[in-house]
C-alpha positions in Angstrom: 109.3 117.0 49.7 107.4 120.0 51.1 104.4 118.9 50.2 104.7 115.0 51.7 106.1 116.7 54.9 103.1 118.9 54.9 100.7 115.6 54.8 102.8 114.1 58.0 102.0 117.2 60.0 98.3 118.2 58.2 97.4 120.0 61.8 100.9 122.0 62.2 101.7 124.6 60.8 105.8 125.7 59.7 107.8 128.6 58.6 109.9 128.6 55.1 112.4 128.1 57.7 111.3 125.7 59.6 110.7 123.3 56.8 114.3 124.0 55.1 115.9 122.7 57.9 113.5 119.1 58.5 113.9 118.4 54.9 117.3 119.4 54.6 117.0 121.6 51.9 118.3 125.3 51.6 116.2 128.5 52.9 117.0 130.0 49.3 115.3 127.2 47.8 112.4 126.9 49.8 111.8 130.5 50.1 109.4 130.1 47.2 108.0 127.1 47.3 105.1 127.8 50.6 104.3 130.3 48.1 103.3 128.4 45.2 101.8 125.8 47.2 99.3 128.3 48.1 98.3 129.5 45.2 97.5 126.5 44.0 95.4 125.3 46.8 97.6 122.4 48.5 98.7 125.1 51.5 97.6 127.9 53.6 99.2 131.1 55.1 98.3 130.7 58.9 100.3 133.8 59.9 101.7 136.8 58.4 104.4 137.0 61.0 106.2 134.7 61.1 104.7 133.7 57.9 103.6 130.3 58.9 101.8 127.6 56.5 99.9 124.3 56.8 98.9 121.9 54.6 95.0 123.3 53.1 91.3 121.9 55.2 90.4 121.2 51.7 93.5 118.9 51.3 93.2 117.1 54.7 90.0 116.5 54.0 90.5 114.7 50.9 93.3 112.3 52.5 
């Protein structure tokens, strides 16, 4: 679910936060999951505060 919302909005960037509430999905749940995205290349820390992410220039490229 993150990741298709982060496709939708490839030039946005969201907090953990953010993207609990527009998927409807607990903050406890997602509080990992911008994490792992990153380290596997499909997402990119923006900001440190808030920590913002958006979906990786290597991914939107490849779309």
């Amino acid at each position: 679910m993150v990741i298709d919302h982060l496709h939708a909005h490839p030039e946005e960037a969201f907090t953990a936060t953010r993207i609990s509430r527009i998927i409807e999905k607990s903050s406890g749940a997602m509080a990992n999951a911008p994490d792992k995205l990153v380290s596997q290349g499909i997402a990119e820390q923006v900001n440190d505060r808030p920590r913002t992410f958006q979906l990786a220039n290597s991914t939107v490229n490849n779309t």
